[in-house]
mmCIF file of the N, C-alpha and C atoms, coordinates in Angstrom:
data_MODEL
# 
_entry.id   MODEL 
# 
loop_
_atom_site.group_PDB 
_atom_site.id 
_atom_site.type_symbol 
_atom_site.label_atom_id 
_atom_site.label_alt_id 
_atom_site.label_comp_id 
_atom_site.label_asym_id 
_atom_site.label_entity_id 
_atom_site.label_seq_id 
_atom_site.pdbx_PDB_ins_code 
_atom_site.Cartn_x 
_atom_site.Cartn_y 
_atom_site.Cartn_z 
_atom_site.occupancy 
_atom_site.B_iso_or_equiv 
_atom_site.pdbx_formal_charge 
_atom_site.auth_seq_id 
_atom_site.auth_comp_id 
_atom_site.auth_asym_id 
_atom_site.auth_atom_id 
_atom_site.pdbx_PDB_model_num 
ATOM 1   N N  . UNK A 1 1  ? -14.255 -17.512 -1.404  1.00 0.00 ? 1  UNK A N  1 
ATOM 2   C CA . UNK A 1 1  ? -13.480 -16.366 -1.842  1.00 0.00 ? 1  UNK A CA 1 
ATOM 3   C C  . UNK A 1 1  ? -12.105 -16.351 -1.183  1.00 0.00 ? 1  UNK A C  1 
ATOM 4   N N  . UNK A 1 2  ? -12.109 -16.577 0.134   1.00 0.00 ? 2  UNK A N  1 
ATOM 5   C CA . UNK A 1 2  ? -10.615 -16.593 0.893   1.00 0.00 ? 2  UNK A CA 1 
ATOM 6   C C  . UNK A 1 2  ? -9.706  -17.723 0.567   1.00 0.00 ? 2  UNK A C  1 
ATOM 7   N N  . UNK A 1 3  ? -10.197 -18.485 -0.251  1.00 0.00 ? 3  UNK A N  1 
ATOM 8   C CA . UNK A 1 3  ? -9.649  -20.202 -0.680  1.00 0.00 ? 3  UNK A CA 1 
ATOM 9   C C  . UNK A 1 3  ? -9.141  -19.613 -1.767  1.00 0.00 ? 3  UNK A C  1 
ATOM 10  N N  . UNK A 1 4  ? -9.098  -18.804 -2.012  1.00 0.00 ? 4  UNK A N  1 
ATOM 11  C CA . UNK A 1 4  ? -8.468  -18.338 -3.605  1.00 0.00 ? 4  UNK A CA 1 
ATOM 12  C C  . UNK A 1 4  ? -7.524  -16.953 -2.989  1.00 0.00 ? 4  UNK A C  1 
ATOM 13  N N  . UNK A 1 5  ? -8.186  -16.154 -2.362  1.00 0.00 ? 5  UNK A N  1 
ATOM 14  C CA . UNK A 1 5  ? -7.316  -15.228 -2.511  1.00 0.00 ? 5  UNK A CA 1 
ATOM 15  C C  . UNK A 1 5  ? -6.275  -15.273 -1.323  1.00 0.00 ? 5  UNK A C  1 
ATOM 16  N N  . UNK A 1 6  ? -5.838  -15.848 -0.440  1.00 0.00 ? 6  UNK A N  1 
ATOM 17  C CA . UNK A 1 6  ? -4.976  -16.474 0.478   1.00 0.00 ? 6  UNK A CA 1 
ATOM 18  C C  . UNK A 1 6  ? -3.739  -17.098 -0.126  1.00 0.00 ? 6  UNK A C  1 
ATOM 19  N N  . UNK A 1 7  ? -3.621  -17.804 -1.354  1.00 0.00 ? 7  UNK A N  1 
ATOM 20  C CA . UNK A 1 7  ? -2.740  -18.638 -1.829  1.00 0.00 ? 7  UNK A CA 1 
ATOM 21  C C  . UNK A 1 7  ? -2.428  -17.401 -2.703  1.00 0.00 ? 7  UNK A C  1 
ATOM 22  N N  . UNK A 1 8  ? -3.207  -16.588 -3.529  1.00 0.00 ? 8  UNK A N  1 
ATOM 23  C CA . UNK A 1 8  ? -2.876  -15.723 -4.240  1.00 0.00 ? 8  UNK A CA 1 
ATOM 24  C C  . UNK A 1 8  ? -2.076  -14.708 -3.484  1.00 0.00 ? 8  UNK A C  1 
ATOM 25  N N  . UNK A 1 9  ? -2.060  -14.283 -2.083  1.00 0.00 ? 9  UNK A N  1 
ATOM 26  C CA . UNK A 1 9  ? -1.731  -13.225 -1.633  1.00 0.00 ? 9  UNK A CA 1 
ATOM 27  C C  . UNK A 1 9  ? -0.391  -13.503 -1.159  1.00 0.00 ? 9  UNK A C  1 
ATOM 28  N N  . UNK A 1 10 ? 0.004   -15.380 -0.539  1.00 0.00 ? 10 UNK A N  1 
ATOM 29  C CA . UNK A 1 10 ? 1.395   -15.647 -0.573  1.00 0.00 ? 10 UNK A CA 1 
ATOM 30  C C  . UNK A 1 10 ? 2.143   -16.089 -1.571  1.00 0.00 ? 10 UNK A C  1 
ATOM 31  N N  . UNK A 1 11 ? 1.824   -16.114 -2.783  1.00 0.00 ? 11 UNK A N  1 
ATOM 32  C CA . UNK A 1 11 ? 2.590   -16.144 -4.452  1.00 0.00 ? 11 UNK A CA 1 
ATOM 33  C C  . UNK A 1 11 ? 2.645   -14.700 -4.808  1.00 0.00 ? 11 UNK A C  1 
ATOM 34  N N  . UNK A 1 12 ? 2.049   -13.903 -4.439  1.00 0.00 ? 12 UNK A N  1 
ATOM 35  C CA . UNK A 1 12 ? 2.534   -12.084 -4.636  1.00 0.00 ? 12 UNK A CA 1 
ATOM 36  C C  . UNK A 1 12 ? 3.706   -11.710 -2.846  1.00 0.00 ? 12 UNK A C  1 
ATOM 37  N N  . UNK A 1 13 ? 3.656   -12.302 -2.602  1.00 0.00 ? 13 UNK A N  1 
ATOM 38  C CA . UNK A 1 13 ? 4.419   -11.994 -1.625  1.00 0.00 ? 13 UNK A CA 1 
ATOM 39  C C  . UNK A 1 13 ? 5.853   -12.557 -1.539  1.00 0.00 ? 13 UNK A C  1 
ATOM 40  N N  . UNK A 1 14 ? 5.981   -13.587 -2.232  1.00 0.00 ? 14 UNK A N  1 
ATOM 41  C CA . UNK A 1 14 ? 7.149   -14.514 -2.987  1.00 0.00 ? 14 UNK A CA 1 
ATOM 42  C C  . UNK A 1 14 ? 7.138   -14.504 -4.027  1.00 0.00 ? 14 UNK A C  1 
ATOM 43  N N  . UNK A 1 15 ? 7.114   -12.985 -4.675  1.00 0.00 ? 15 UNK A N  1 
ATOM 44  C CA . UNK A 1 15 ? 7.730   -12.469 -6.377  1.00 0.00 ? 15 UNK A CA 1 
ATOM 45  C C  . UNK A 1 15 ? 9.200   -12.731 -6.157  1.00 0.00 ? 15 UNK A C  1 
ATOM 46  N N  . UNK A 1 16 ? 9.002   -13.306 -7.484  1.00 0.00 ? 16 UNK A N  1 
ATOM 47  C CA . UNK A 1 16 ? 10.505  -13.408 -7.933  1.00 0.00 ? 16 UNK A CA 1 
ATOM 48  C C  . UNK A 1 16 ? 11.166  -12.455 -9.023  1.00 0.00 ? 16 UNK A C  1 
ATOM 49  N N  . UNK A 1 17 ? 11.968  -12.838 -9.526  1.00 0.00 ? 17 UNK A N  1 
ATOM 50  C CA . UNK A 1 17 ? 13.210  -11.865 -10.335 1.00 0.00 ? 17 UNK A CA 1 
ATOM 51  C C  . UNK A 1 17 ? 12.080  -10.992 -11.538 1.00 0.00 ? 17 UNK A C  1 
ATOM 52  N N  . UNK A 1 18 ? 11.807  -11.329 -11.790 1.00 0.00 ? 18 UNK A N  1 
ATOM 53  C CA . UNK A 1 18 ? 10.516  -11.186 -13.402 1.00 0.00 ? 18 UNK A CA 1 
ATOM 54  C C  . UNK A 1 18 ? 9.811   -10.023 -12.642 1.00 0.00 ? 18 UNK A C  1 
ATOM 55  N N  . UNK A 1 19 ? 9.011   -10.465 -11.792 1.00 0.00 ? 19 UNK A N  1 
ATOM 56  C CA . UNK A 1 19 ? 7.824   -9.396  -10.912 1.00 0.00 ? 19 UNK A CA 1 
ATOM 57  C C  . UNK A 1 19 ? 8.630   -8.233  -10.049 1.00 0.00 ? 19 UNK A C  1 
ATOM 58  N N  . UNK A 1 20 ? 9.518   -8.506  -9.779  1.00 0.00 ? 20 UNK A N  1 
ATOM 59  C CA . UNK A 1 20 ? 10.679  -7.431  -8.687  1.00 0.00 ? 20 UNK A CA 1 
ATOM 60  C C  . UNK A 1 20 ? 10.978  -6.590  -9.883  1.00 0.00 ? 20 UNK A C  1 
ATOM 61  N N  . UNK A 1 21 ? 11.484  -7.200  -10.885 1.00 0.00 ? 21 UNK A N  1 
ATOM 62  C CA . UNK A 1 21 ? 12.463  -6.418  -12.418 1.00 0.00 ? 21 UNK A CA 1 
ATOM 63  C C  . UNK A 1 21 ? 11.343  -5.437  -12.705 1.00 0.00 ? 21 UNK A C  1 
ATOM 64  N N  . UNK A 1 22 ? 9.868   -6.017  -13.191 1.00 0.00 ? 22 UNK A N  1 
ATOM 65  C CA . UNK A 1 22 ? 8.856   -4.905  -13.597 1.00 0.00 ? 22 UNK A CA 1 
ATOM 66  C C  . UNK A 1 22 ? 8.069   -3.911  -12.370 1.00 0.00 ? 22 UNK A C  1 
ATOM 67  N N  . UNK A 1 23 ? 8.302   -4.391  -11.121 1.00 0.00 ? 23 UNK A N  1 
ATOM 68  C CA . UNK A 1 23 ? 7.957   -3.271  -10.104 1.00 0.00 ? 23 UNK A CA 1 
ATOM 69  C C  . UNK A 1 23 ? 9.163   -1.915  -9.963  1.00 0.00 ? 23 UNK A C  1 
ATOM 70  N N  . UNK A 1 24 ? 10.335  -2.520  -10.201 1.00 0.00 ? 24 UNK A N  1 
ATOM 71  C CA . UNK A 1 24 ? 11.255  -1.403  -9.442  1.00 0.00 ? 24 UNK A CA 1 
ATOM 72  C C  . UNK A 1 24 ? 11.295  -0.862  -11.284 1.00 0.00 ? 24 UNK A C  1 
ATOM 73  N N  . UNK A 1 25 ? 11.336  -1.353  -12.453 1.00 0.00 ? 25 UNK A N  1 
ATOM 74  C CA . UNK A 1 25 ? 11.067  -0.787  -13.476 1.00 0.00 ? 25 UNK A CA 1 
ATOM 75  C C  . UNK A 1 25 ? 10.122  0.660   -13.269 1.00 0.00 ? 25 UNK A C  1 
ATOM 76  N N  . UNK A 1 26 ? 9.130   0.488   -12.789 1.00 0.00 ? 26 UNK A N  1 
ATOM 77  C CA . UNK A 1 26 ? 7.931   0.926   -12.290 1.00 0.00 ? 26 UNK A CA 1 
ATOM 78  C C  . UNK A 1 26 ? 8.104   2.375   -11.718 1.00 0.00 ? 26 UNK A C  1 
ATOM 79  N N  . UNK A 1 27 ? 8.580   1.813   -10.650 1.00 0.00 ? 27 UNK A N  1 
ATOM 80  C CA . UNK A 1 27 ? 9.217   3.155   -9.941  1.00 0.00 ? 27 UNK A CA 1 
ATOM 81  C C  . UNK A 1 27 ? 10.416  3.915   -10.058 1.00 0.00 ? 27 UNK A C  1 
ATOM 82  N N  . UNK A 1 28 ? 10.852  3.359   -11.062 1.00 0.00 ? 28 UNK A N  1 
ATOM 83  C CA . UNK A 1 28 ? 12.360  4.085   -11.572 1.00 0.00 ? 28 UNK A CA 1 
ATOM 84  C C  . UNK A 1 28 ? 13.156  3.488   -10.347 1.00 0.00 ? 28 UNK A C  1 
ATOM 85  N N  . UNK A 1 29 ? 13.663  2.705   -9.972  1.00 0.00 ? 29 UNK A N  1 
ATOM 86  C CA . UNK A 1 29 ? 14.612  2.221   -9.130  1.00 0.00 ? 29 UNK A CA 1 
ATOM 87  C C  . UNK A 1 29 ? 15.193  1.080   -9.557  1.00 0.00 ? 29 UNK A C  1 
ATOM 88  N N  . UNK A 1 30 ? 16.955  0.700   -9.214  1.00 0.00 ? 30 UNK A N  1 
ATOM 89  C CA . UNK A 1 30 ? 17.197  -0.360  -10.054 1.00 0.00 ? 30 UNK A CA 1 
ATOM 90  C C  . UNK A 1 30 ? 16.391  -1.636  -9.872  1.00 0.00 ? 30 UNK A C  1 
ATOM 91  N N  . UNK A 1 31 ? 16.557  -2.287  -10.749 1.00 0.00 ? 31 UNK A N  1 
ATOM 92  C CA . UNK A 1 31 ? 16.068  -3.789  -10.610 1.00 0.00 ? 31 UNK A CA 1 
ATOM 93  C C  . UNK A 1 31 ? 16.921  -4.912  -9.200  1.00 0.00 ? 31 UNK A C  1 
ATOM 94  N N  . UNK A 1 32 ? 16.476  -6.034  -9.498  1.00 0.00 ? 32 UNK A N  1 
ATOM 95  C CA . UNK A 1 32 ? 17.029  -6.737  -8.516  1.00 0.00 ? 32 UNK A CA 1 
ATOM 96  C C  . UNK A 1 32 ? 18.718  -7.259  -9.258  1.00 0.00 ? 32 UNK A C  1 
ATOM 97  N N  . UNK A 1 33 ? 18.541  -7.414  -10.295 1.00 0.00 ? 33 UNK A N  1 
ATOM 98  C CA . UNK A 1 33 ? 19.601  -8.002  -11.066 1.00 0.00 ? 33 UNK A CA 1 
ATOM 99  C C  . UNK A 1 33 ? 20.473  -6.624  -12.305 1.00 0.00 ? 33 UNK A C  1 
ATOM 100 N N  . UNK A 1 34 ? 20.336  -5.803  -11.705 1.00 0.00 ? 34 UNK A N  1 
ATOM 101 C CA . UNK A 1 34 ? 21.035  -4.479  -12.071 1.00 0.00 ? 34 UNK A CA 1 
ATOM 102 C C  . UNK A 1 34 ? 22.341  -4.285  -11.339 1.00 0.00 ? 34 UNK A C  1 
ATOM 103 N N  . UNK A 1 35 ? 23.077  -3.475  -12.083 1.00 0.00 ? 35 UNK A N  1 
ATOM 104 C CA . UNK A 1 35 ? 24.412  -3.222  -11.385 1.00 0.00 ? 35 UNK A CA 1 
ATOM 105 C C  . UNK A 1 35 ? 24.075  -2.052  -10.469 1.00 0.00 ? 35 UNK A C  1 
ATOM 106 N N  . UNK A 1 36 ? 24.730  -1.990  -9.267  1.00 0.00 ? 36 UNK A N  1 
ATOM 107 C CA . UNK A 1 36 ? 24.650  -1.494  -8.496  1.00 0.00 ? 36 UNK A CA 1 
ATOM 108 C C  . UNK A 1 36 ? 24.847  0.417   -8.938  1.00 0.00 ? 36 UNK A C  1 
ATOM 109 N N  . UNK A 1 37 ? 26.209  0.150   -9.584  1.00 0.00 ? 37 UNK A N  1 
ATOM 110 C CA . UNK A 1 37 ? 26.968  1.322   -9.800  1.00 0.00 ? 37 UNK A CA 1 
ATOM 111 C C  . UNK A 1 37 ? 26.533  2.329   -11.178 1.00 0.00 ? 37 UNK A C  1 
ATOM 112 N N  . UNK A 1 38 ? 25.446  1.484   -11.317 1.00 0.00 ? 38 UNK A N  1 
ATOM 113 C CA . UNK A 1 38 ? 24.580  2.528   -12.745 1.00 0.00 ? 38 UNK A CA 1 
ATOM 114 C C  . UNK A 1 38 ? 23.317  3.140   -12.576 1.00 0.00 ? 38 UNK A C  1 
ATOM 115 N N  . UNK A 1 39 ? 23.132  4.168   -13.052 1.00 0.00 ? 39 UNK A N  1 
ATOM 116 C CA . UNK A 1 39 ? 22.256  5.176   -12.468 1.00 0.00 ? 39 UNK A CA 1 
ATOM 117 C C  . UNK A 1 39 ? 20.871  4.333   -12.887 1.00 0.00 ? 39 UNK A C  1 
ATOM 118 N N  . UNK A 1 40 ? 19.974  4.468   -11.571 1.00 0.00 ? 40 UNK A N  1 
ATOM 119 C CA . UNK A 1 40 ? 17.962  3.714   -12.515 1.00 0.00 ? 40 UNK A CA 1 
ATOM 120 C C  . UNK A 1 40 ? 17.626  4.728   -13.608 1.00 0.00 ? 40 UNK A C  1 
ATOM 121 N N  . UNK A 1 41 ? 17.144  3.948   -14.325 1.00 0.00 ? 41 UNK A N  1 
ATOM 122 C CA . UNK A 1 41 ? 16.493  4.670   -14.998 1.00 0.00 ? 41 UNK A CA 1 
ATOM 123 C C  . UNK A 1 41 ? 14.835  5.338   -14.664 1.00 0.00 ? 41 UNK A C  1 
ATOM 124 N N  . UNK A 1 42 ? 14.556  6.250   -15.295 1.00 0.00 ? 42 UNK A N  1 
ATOM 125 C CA . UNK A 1 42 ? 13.268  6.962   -15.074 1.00 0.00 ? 42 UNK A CA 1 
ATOM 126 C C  . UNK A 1 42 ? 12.180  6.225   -14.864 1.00 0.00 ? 42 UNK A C  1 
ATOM 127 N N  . UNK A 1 43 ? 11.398  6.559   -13.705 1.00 0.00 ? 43 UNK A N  1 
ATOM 128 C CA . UNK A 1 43 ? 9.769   5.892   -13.056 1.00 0.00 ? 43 UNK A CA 1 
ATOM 129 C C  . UNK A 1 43 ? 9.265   5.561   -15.054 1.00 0.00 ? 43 UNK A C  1 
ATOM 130 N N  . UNK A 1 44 ? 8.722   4.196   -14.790 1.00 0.00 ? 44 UNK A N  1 
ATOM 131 C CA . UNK A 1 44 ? 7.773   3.909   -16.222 1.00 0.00 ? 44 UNK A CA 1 
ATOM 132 C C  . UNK A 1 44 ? 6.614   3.431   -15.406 1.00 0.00 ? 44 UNK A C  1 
ATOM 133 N N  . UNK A 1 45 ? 5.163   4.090   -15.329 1.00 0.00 ? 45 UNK A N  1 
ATOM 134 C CA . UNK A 1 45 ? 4.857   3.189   -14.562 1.00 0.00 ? 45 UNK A CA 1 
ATOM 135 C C  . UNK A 1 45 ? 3.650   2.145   -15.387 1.00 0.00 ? 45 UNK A C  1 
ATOM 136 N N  . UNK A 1 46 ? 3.776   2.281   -16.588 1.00 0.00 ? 46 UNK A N  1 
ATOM 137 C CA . UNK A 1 46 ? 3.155   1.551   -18.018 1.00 0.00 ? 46 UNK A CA 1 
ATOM 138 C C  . UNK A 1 46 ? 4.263   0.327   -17.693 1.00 0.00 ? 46 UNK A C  1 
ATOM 139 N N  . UNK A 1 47 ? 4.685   -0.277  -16.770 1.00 0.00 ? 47 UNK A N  1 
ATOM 140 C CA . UNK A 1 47 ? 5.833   -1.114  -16.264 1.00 0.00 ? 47 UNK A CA 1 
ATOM 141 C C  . UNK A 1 47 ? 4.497   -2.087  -15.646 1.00 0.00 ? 47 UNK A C  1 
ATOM 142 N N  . UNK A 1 48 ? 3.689   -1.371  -14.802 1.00 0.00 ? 48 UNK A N  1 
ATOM 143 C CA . UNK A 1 48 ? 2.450   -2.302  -13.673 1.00 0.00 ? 48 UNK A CA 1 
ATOM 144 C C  . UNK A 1 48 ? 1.698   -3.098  -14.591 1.00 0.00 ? 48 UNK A C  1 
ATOM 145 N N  . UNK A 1 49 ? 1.933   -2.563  -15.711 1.00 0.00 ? 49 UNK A N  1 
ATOM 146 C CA . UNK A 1 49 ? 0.427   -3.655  -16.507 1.00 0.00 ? 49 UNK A CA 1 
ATOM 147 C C  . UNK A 1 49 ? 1.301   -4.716  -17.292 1.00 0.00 ? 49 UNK A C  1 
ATOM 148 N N  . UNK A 1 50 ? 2.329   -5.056  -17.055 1.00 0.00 ? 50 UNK A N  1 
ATOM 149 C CA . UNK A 1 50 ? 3.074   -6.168  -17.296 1.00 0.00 ? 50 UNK A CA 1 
ATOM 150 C C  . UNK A 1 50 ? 2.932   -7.147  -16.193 1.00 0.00 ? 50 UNK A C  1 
ATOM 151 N N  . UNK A 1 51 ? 3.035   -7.101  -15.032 1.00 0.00 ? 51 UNK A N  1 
ATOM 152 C CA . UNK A 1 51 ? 3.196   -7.456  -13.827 1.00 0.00 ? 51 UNK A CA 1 
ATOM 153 C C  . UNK A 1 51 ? 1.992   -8.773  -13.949 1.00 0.00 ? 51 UNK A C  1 
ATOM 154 N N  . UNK A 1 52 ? 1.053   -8.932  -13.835 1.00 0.00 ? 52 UNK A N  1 
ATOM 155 C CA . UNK A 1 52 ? 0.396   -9.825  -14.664 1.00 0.00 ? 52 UNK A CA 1 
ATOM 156 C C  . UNK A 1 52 ? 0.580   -10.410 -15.612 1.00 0.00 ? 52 UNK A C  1 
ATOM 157 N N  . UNK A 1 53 ? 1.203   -9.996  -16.438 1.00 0.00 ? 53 UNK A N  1 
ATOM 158 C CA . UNK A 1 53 ? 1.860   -11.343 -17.415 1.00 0.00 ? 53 UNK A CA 1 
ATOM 159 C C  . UNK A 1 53 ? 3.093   -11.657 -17.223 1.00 0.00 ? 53 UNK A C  1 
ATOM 160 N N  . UNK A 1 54 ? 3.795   -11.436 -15.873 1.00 0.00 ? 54 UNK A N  1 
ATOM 161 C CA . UNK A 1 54 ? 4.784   -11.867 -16.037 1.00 0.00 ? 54 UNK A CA 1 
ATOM 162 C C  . UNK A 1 54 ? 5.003   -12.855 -14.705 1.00 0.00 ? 54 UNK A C  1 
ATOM 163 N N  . UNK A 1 55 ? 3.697   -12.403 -13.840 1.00 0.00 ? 55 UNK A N  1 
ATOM 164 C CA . UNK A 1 55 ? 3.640   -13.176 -12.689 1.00 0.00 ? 55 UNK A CA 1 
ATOM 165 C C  . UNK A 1 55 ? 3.571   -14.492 -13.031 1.00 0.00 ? 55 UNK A C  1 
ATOM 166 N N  . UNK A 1 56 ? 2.764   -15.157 -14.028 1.00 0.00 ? 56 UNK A N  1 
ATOM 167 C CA . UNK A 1 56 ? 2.558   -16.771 -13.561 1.00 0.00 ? 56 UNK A CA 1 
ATOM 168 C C  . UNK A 1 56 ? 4.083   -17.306 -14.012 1.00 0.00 ? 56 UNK A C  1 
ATOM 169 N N  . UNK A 1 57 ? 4.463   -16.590 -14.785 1.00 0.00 ? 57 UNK A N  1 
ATOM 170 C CA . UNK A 1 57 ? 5.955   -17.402 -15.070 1.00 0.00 ? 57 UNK A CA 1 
ATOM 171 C C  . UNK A 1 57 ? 6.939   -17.132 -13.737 1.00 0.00 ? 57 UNK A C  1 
ATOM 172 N N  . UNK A 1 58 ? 6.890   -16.564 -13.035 1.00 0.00 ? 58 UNK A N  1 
ATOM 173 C CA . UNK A 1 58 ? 7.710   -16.798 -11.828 1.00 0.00 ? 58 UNK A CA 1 
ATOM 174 C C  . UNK A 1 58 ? 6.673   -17.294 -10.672 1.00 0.00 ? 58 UNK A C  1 
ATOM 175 N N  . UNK A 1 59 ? 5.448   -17.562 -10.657 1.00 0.00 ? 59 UNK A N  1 
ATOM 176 C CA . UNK A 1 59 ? 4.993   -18.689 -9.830  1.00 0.00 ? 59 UNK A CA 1 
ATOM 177 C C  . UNK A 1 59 ? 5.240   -20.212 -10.209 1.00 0.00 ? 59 UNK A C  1 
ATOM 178 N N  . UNK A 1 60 ? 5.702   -20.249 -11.445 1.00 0.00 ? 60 UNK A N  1 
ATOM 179 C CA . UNK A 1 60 ? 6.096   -21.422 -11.991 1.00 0.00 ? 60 UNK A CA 1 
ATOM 180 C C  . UNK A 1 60 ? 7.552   -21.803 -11.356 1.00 0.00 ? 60 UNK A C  1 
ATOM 181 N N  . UNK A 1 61 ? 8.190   -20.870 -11.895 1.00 0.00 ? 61 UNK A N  1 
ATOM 182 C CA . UNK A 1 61 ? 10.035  -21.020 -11.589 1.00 0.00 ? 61 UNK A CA 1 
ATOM 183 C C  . UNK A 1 61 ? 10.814  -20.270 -10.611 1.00 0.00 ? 61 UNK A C  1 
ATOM 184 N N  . UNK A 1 62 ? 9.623   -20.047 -9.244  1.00 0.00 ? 62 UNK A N  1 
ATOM 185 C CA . UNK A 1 62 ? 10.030  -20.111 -8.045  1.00 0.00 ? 62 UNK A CA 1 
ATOM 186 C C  . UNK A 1 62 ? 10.536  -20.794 -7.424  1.00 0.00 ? 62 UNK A C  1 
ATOM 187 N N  . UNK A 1 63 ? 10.111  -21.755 -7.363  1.00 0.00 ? 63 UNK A N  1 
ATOM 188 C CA . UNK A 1 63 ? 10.901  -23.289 -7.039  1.00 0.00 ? 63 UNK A CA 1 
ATOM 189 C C  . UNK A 1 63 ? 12.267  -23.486 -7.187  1.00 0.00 ? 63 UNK A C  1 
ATOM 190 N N  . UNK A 1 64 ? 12.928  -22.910 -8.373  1.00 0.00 ? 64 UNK A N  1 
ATOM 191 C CA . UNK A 1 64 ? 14.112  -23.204 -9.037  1.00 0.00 ? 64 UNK A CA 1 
ATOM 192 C C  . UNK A 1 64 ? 14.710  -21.906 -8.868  1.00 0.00 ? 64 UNK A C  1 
ATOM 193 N N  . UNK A 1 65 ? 14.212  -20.738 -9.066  1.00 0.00 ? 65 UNK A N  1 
ATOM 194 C CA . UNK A 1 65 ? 15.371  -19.490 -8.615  1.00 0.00 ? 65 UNK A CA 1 
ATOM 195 C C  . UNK A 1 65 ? 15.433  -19.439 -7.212  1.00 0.00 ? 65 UNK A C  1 
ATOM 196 N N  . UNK A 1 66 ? 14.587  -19.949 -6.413  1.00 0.00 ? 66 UNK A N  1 
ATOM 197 C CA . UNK A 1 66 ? 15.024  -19.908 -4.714  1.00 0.00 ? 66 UNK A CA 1 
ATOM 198 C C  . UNK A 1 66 ? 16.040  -21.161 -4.817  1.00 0.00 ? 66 UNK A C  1 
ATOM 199 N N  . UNK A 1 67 ? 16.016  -22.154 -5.619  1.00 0.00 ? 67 UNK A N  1 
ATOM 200 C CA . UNK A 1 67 ? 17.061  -23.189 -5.071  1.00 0.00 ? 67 UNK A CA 1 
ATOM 201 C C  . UNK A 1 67 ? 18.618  -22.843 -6.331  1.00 0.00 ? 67 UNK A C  1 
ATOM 202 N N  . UNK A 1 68 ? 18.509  -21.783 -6.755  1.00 0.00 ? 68 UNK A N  1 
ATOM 203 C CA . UNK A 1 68 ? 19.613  -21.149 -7.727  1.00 0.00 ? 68 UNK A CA 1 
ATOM 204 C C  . UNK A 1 68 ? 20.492  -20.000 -7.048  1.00 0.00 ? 68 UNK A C  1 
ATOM 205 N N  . UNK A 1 69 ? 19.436  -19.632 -5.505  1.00 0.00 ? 69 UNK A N  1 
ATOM 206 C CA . UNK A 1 69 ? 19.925  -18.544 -5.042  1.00 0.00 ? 69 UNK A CA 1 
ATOM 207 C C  . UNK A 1 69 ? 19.204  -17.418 -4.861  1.00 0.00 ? 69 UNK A C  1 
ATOM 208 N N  . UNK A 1 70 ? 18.408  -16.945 -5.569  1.00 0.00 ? 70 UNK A N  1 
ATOM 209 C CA . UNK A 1 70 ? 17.394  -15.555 -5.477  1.00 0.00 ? 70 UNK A CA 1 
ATOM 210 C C  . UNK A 1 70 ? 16.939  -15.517 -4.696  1.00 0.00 ? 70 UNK A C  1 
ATOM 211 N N  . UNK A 1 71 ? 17.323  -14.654 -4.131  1.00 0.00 ? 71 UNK A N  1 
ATOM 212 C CA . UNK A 1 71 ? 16.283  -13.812 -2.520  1.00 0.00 ? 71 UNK A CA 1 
ATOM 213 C C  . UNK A 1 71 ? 15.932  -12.607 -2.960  1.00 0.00 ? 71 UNK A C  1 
ATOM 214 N N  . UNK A 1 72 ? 14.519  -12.469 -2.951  1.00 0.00 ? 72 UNK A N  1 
ATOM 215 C CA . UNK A 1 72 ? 13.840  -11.212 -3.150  1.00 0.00 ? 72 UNK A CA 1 
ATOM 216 C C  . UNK A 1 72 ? 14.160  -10.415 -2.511  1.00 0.00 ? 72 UNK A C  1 
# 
């Protein structure tokens, strides 16, 4: 059980742009790639049940937005 959920718990801990965008979606706070100077929009939190489908595509292209620049 810990052979699985160990690797799982440091790939949720190194979300990238995709998983950050639908959490702060979530809570009504801007995104990571939002302009600073525009108001968030309203808490959605029908935002969390995306978060799972959007995770394996940034466990995939982690690799490449940390070497593009993205810091969570």
């Amino acid at each position: 059980m810990h052979k699985v959920l160990l690797p799982l718990l440091c790939a949720a801990s190194l979300s990238s742009c995709a998983t950050s965008e639908m959490i702060s979606r979530a809570q009504g706070q801007p995104g990571p790639m939002d302009n600073p100077n525009v108001q968030p929009p309203p808490p959605m939190p029908a935002y969390y049940a995306l978060v799972p489908v959007v995770f394996p595509f940034d466990a995939i292209t982690w690799p490449i937005q940390l070497a593009m620049g993205y810091r969570p």
